[in-house]
BAMARGU-5496 format. One line per field, with one value per atom (N, C-alpha, C, O): residue number from 1; residue in one letter; x, y, z negated. Coordinates in steps of 0.001 Angstrom, whole numbers, padded with zeros to 6 digits. Atoms other than C-alpha are relative to their C-alpha. Layout:
% BAMARGU-5496
num NUM,...
residu A,...
px X,...
py Y,...
pz Z,...
//
This chain:
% BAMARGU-5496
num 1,1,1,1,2,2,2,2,3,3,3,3,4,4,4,4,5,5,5,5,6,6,6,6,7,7,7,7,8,8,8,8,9,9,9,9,10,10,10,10,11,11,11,11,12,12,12,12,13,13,13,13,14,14,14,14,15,15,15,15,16,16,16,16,17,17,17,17,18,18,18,18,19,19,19,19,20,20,20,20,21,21,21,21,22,22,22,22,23,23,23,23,24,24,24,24,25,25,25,25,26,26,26,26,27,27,27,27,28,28,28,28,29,29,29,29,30,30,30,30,31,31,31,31,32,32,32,32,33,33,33,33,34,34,34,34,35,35,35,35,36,36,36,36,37,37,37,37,38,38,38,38,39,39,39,39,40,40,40,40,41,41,41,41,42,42,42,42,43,43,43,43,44,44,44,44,45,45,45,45,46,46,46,46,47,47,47,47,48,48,48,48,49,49,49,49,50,50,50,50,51,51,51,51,52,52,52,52,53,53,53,53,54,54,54,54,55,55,55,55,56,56,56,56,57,57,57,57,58,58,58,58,59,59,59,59,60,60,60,60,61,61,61,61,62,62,62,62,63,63,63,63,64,64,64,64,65,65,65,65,66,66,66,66,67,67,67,67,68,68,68,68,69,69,69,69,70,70,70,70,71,71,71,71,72,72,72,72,73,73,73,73,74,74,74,74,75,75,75,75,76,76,76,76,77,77,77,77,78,78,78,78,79,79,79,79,80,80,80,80,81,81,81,81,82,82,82,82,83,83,83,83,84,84,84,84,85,85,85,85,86,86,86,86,87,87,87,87,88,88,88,88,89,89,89,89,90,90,90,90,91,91,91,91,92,92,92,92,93,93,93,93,94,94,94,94,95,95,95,95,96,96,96,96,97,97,97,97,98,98,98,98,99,99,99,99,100,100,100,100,101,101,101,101,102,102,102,102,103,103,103,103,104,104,104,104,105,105,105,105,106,106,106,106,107,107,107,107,108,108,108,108,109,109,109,109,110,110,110,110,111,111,111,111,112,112,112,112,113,113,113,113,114,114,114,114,115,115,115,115,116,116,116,116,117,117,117,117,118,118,118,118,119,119,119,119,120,120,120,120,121,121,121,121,122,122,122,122,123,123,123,123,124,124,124,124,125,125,125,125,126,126,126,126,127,127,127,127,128,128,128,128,129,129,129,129,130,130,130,130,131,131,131,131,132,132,132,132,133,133,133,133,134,134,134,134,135,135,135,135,136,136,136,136,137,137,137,137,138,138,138,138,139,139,139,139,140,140,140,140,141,141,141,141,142,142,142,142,143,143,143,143,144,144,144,144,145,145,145,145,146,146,146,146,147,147,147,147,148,148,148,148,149,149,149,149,150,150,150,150,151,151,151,151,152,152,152,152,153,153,153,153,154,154,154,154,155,155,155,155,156,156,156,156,157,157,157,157,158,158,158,158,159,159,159,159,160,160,160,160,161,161,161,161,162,162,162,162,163,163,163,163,164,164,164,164,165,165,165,165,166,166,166,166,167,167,167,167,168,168,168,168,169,169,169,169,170,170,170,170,171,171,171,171,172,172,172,172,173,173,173,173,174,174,174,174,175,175,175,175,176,176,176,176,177,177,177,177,178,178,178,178,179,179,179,179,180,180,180,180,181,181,181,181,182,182,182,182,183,183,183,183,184,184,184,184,185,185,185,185,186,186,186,186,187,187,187,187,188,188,188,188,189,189,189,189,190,190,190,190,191,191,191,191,192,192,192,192,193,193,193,193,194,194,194,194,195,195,195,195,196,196,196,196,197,197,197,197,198,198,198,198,199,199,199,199,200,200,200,200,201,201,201,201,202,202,202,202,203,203,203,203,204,204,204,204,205,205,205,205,206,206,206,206,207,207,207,207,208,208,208,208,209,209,209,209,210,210,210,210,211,211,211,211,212,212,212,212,213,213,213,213,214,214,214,214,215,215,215,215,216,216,216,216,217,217,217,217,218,218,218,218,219,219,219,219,220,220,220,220,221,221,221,221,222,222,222,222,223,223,223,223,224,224,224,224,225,225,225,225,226,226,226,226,227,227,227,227,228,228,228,228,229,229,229,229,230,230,230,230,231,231,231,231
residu X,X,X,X,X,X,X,X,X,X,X,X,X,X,X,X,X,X,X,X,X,X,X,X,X,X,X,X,X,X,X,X,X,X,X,X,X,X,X,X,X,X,X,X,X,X,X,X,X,X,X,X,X,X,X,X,X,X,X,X,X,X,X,X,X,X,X,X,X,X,X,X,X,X,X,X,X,X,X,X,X,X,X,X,X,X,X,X,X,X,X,X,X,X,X,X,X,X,X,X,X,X,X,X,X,X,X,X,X,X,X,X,X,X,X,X,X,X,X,X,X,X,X,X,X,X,X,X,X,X,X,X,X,X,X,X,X,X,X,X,X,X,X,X,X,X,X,X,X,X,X,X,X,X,X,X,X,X,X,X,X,X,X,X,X,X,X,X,X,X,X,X,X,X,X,X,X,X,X,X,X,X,X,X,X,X,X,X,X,X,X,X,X,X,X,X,X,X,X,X,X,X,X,X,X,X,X,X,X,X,X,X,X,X,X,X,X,X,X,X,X,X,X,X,X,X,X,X,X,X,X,X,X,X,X,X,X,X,X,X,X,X,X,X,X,X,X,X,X,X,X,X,X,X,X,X,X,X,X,X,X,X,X,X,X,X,X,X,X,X,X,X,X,X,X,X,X,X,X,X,X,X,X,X,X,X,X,X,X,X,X,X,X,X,X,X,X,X,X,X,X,X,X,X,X,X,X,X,X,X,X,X,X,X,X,X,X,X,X,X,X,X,X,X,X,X,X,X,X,X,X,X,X,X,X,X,X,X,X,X,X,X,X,X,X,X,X,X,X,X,X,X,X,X,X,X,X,X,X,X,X,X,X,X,X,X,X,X,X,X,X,X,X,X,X,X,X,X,X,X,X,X,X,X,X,X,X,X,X,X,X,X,X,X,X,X,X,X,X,X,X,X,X,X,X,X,X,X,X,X,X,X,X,X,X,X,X,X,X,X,X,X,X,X,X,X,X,X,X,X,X,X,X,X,X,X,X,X,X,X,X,X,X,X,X,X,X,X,X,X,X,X,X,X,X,X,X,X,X,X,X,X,X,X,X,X,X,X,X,X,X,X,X,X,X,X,X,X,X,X,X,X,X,X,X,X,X,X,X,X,X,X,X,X,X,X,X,X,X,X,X,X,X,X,X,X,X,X,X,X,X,X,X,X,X,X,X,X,X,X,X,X,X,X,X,X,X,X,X,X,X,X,X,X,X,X,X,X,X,X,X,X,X,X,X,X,X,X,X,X,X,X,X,X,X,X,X,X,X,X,X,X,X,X,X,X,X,X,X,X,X,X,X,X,X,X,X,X,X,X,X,X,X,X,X,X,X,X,X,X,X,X,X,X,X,X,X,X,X,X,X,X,X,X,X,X,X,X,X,X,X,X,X,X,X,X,X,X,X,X,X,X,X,X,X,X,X,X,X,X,X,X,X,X,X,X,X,X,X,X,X,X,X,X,X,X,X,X,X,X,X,X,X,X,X,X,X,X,X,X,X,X,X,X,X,X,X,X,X,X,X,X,X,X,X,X,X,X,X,X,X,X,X,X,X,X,X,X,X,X,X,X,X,X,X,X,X,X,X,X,X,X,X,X,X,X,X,X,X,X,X,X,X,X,X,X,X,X,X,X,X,X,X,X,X,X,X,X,X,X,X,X,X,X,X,X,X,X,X,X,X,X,X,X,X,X,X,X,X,X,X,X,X,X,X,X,X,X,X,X,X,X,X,X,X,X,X,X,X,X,X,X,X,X,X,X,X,X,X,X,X,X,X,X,X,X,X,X,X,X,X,X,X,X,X,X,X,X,X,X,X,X,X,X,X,X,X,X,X,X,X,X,X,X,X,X,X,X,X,X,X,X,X,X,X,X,X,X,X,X,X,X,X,X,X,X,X,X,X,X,X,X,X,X,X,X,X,X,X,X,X,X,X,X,X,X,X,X,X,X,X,X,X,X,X,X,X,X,X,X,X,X,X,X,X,X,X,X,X,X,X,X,X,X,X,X,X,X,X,X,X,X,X,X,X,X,X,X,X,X,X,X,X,X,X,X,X,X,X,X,X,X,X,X,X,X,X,X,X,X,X,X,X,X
px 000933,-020620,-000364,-000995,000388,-020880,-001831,-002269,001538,-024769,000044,001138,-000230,-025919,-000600,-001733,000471,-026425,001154,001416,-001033,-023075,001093,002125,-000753,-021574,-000287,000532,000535,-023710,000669,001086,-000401,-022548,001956,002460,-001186,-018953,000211,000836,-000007,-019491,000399,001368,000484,-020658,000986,001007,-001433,-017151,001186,002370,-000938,-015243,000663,-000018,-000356,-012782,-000181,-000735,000854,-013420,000919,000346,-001175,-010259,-000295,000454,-000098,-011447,000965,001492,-001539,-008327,000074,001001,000306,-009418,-001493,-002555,001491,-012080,000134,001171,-000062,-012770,-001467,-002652,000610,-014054,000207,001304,000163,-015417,-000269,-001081,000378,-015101,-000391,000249,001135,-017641,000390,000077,-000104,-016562,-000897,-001541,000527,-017775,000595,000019,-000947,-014542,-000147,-001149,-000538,-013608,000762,001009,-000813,-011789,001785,002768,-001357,-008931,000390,001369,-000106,-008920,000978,000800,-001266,-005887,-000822,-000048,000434,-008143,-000366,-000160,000493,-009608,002041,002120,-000721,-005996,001388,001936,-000140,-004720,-000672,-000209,000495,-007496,000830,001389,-000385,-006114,001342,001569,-000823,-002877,000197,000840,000348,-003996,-000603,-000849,000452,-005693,000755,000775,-001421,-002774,000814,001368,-000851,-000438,-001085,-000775,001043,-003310,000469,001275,-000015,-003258,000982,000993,-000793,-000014,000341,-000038,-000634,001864,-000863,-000588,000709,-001169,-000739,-001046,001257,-003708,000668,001723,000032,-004396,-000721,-001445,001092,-006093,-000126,000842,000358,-007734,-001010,-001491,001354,-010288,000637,001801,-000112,-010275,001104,002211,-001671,-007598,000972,001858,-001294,-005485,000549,001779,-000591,-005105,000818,002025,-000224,-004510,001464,002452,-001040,-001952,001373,002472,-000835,-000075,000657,001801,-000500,-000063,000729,001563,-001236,001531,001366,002176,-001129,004075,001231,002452,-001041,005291,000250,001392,-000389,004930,000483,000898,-000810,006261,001416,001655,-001238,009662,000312,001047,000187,009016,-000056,000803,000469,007232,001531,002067,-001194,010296,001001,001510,-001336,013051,-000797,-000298,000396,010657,-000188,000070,-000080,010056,001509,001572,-001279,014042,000484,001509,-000594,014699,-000796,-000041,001036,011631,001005,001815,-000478,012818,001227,001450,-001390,016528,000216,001052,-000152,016056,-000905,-000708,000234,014243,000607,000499,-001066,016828,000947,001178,-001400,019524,-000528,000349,000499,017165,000045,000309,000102,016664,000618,000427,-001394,019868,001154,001788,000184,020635,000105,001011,000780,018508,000191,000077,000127,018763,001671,001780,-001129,022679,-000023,000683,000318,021419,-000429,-001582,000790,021126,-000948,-001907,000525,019858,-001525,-002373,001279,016910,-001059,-002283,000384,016154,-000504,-001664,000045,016350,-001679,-002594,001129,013560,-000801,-001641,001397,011203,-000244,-001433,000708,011141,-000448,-001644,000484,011019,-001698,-002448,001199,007998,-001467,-002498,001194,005908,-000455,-001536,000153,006753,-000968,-001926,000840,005318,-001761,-002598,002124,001511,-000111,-001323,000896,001290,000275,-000149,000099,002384,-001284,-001833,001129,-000358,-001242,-002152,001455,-003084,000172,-000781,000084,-002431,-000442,-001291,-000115,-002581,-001995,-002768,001371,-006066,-001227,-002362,001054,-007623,-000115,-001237,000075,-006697,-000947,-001882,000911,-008419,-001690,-002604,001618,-012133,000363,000349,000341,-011687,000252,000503,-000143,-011206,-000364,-001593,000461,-011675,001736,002831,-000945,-009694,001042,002067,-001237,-007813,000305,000588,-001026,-006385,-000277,-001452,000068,-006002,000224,000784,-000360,-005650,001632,002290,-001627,-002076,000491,001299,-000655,-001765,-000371,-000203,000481,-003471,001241,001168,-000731,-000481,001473,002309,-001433,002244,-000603,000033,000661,-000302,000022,000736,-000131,-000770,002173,002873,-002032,003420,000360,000696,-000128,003793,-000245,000618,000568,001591,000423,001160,-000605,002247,001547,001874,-001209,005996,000255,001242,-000304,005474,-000668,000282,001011,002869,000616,000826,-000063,003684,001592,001890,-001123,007132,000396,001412,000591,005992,000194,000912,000717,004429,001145,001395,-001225,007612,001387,002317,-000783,009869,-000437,000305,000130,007815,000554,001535,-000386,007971,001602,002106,-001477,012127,000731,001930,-000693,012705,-000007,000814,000473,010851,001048,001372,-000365,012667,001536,001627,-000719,015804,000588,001564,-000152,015450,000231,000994,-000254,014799,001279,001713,-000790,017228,001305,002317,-001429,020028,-000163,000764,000108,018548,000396,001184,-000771,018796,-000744,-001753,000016,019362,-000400,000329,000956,016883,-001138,-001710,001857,013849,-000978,-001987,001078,011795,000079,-000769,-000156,012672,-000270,-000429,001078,011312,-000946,-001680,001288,008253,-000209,-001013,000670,008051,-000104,-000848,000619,008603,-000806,-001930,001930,005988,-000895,-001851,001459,003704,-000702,-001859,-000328,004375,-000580,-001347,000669,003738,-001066,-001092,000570,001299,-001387,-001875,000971,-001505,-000622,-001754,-000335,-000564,-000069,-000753,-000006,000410,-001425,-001978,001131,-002917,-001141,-001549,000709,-005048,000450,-000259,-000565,-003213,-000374,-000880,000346,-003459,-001128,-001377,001017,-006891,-000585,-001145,000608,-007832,000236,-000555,-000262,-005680,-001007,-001602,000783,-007633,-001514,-002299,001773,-010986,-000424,-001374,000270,-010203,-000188,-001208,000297,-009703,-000866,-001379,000697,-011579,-001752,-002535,001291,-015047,000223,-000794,000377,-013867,-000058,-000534,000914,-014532,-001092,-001205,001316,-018018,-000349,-001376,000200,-017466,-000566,-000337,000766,-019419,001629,001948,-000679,-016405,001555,002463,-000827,-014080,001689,002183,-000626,-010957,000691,001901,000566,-011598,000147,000940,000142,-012723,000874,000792,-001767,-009340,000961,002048,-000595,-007831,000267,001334,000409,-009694,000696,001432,-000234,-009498,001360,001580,-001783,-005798,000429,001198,-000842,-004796,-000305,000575,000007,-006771,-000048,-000127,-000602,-006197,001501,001911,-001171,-002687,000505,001681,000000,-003001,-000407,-000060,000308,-004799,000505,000370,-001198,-002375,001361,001842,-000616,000286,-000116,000478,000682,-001184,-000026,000781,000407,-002691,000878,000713,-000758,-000205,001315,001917,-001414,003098,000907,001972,-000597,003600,-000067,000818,000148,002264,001144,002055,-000981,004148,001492,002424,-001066,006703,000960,001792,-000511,007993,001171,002276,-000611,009420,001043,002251,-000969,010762,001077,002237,-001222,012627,000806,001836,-001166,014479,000423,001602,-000997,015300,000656,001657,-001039,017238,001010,002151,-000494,018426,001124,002178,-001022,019744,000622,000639,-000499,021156,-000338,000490,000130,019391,-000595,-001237,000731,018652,-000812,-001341
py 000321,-005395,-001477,-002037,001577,-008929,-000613,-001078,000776,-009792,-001484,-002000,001283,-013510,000223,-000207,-000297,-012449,-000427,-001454,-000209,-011313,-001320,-001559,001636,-014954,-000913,-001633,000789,-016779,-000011,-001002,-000172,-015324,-000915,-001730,000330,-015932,-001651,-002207,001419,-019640,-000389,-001056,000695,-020077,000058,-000670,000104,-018747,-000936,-000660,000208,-020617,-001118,-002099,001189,-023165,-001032,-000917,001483,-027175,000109,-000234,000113,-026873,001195,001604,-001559,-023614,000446,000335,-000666,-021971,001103,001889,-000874,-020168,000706,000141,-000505,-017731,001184,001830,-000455,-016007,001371,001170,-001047,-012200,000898,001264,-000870,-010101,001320,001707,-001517,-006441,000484,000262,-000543,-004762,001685,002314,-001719,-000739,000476,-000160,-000285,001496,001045,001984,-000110,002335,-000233,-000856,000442,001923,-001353,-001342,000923,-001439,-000012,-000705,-000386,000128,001422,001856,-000938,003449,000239,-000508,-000390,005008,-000373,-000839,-000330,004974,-001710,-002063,001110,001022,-001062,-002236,000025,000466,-000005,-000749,-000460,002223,-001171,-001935,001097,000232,-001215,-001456,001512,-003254,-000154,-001274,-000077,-002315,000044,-000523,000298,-001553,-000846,-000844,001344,-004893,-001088,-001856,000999,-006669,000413,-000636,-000289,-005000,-000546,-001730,000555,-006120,-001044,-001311,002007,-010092,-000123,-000890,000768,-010626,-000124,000513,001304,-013019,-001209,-001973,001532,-015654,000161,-000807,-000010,-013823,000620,001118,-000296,-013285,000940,001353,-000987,-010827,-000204,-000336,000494,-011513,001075,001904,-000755,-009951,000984,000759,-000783,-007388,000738,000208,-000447,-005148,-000056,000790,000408,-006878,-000592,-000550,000951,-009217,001188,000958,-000838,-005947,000626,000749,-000274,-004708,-001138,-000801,001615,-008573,000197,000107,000194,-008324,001301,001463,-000923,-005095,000133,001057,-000418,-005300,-001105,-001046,001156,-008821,000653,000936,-000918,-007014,001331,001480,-001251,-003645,-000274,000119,000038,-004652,-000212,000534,000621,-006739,000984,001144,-000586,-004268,001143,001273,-001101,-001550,-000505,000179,000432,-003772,-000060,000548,000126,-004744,001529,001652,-001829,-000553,000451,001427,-000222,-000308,-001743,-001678,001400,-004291,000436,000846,000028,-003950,001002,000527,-000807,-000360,-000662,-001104,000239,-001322,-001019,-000834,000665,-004756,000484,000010,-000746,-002769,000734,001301,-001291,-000053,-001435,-001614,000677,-002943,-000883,-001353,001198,-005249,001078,000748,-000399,-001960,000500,000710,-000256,-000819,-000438,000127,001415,-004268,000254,000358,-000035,-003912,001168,000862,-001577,-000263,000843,001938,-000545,000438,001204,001917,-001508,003554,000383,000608,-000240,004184,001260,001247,-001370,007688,-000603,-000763,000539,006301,-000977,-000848,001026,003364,000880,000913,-001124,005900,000034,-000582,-001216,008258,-001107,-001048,001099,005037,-000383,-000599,000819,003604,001766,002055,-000822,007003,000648,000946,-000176,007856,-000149,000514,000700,005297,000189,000211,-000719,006339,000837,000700,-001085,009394,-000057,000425,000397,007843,-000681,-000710,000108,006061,000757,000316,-000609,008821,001058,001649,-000639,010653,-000759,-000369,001232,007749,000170,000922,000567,007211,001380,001155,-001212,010932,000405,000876,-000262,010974,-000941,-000611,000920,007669,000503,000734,-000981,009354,000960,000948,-001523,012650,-000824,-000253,000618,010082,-000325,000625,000508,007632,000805,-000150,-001140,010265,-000510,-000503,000888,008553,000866,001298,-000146,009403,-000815,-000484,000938,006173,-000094,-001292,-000148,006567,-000876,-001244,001091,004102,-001492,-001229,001319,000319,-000037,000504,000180,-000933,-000567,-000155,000397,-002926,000268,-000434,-000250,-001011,001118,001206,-000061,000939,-000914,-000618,000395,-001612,-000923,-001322,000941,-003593,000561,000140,-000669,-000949,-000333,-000862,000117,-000454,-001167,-001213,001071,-003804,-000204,-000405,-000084,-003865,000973,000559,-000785,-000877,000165,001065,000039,-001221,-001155,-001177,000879,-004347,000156,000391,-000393,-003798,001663,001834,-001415,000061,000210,001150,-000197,-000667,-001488,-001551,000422,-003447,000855,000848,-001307,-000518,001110,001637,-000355,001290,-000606,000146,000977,-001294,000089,000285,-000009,-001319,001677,002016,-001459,002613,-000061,-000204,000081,002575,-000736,-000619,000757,000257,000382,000202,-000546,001831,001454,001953,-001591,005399,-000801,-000652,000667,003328,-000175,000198,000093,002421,000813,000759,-000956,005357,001437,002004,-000514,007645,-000680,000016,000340,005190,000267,000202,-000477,006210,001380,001605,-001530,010186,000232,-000213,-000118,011688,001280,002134,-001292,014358,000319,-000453,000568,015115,-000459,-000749,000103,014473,-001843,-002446,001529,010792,-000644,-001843,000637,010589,000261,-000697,-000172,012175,-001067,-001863,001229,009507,-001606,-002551,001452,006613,000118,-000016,-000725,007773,-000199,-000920,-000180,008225,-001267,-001552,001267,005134,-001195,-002063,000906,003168,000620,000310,-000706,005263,-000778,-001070,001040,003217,-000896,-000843,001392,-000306,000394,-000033,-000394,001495,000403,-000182,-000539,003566,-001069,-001134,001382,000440,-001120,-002042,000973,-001549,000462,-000121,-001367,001852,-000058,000060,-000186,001671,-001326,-001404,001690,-002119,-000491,-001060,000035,-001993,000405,-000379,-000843,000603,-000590,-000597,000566,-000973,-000974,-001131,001198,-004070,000525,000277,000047,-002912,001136,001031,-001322,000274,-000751,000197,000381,-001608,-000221,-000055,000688,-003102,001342,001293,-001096,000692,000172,000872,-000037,000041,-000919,-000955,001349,-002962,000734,001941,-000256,-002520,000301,001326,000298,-003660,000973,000687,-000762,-000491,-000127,000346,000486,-002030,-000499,-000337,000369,-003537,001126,001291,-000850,-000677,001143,001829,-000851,001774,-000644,-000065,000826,-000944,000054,000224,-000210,-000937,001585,001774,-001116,002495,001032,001996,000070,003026,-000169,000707,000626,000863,000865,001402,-000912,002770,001167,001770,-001076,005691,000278,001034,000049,005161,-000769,-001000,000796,003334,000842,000648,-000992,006395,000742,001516,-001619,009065,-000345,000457,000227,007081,000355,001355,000360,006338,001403,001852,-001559,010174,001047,002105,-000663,012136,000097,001163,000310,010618,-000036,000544,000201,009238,001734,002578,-001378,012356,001100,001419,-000869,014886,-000081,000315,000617,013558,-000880,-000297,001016,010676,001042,001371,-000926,012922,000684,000543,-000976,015491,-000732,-000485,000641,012875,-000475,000189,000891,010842,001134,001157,-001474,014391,000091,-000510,-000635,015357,-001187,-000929,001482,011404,-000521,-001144,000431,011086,001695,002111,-001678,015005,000782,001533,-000482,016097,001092,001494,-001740,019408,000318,001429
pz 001074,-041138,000093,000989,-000190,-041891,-000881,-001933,000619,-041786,000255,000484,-000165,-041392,001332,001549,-001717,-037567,000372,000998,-000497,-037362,-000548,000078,000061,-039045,000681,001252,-001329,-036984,001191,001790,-001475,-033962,000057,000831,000397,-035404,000208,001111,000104,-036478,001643,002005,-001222,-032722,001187,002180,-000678,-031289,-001018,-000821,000188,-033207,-000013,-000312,-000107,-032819,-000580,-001673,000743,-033653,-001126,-002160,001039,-035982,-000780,-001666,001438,-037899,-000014,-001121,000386,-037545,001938,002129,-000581,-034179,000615,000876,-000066,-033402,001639,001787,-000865,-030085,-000290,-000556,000238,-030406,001309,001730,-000986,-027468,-000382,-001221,000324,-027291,001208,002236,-001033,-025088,-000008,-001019,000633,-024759,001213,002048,-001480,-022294,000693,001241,-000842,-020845,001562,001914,-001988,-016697,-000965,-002171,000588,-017271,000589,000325,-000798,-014955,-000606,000002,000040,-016703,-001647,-002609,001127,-019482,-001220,-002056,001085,-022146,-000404,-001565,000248,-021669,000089,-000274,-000094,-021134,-002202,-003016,001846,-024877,-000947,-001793,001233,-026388,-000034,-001104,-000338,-025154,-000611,-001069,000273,-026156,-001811,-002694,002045,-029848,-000163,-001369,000414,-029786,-000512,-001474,000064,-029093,-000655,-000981,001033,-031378,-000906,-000775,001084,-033954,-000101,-000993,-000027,-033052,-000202,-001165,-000122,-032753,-000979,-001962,-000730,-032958,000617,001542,-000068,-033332,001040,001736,-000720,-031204,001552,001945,-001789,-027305,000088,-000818,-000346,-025605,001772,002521,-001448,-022054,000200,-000572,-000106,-020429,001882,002214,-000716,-017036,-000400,-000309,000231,-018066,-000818,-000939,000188,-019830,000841,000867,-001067,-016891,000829,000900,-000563,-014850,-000711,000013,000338,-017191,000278,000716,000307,-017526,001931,002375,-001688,-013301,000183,001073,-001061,-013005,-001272,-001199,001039,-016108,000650,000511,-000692,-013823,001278,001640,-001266,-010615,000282,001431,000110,-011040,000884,002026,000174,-011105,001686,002333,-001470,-007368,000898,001765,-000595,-006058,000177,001278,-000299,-006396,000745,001634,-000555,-005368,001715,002662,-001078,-002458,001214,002411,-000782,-001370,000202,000950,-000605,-001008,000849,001527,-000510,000314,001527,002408,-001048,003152,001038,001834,-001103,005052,000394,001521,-000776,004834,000765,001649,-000911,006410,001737,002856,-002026,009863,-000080,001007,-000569,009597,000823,002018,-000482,009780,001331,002054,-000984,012418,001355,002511,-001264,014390,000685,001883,-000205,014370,001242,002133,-000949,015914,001432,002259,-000888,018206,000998,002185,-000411,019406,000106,000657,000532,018397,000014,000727,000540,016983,-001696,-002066,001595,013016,-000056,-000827,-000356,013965,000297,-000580,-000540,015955,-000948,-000921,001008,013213,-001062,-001475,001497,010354,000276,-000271,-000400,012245,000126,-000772,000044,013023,-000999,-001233,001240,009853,-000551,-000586,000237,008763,-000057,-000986,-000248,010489,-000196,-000079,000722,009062,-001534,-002121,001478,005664,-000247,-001008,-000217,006509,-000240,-001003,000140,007545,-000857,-001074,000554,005027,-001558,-002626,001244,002433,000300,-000630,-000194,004049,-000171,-000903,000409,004039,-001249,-001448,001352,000278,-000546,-001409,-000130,-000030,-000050,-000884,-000125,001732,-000595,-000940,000905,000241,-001386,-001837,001386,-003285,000021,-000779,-000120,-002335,000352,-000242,-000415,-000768,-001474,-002257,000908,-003769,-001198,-001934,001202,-006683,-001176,-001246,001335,-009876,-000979,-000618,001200,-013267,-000312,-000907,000026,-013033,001599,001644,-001160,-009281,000479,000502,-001765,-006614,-001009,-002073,000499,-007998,000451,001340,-000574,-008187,001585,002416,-001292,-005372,000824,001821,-001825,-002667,000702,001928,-000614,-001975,000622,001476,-000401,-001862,001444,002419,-001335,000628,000624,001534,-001232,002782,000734,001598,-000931,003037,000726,001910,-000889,003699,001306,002161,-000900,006107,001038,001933,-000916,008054,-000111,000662,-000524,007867,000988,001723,-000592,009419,001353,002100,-000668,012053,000749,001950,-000446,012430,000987,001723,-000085,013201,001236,001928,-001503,015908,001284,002284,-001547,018184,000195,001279,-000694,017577,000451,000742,-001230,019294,001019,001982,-001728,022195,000163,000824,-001236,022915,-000019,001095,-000134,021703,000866,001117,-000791,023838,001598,002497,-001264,026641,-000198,000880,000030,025485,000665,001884,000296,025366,002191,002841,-001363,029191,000965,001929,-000841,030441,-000292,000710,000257,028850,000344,000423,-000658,030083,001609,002416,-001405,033368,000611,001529,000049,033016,-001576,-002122,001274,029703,-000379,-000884,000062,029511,-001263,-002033,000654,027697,000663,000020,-001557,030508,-000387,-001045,000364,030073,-001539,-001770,001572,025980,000385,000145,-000381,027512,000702,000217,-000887,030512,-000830,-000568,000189,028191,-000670,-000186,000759,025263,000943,000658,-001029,028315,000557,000868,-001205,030068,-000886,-000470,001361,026249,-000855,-002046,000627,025204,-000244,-001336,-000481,026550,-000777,-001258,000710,024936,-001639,-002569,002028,021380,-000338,-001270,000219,021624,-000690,-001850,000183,021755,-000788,-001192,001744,019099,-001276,-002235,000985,017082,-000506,-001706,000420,017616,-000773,-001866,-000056,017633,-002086,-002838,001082,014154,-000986,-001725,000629,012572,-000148,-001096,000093,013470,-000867,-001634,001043,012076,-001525,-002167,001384,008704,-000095,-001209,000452,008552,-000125,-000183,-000041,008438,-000823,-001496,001770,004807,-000492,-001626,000620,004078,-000718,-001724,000404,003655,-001155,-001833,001075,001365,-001419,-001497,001030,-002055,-000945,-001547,000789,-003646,000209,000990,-000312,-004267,000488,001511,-001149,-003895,001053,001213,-001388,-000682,000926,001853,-001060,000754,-000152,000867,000320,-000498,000527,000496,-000592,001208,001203,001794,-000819,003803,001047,002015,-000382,004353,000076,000808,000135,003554,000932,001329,-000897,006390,001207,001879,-001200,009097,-000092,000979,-000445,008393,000265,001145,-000621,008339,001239,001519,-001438,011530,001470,002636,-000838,013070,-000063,000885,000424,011775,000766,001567,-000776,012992,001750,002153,-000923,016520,000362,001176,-001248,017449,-000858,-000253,000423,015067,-000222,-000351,000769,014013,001381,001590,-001214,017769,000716,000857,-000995,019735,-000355,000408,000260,017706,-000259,000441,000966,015264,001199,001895,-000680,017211,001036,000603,-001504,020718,-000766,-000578,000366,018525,-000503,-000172,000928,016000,001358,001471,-001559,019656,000444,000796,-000758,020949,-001237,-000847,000920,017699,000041,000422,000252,017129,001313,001187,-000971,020986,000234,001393,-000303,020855,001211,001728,-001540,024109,-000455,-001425,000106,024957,000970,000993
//
């Protein structure tokens, strides 16, 4: 409705050349959520060609329509360069597989459990899972070099099970306290105001603690007994 409020206001966005005008839309959408999302999208089919659209989630859309693409090539580029480094390292694809493997695992479970705390209609922000992966493929896959290397030693000694148990045991220690030390650090941006931060936060240590008292304890032993064929 064009009162002399609503020209006023107009005049007062508009460009020195008269030929552009800047119009804010206020909804009361999530600015991350499908629906504030839709709108932005029927905005911009509107303007174009001449007009822009800015704001909270359009920026959000603009960053993941460029990053998408990154992000995928990067979730198959990342594992396969530590399969091939640990491979290397270990002359075992079997063994490499199951470690990178492993990590997969915690943090398909972290993302799993931050989803289920943060519960919202629009889901987790885009980039708090590819940060976590990063992160714990890089980091998670640290702490398993030391024990493989330790398993590694002792199984060229006698080729038992007894010897994945003694090295696990022997690195259990060192990983534990990384495990934990990890977790601490980020698990305090939990509390952060700013959600997220703290999905972030909380992402990392729990997949830092799932790893650490679940992935190693159980998972881990069993995958090197199937991986080196011992019985």
């Amino acid at each position: 409705t064009y009162t002399p409020q609503v020209i006023t206001s107009l005049k007062e966005n508009m460009g020195t050349n008269n030929r552009t005008l800047l119009i804010t839309v206020i909804t009361s959408y999530n600015p991350y959520s499908s629906q504030a999302e839709a709108l932005v999208s029927k905005i911009q089919n509107l303007v174009k060609p001449n007009g822009y659209v800015g704001g909270t989630t359009a920026t959000a859309m603009d960053a993941l329509d460029y990053l998408l693409p990154y992000y995928e090539i990067l979730t198959i580029l990342l594992p396969a360069v530590l399969i091939i480094t640990l491979s290397l390292l270990l002359k075992s694809v079997r063994i490499s597989l199951g470690a990178v493997g492993t990590i997969v695992l915690s943090i398909i479970f972290s993302l799993s459990i931050i989803y289920a705390i943060f519960r919202s209609p629009e889901g987790i922000l885009f980039f708090i899972p590819i940060t976590i992966f990063v992160l714990m493929m890089g980091l998670g896959n640290d702490y398993s070099t030391f024990i493989l290397i330790r398993v590694k030693e002792e199984v060229d000694k006698e080729r038992d099970i007894e010897s994945i148990i003694r090295a696990v045991s022997i690195s259990a220690g060192a990983v534990t306290a990384l495990g934990v030390i990890l977790a601490a650090s980020f698990g305090v941006l939990a509390i952060d105001p700013i959600k997220p931060i703290a999905e972030l936060g909380a992402g990392i240590a729990i997949a830092a603690l799932l790893d650490t008292f679940i992935i190693r304890v159980f998972i881990y032993p069993a995958l090197l007994k199937i991986a080196l064929k011992i019985k």
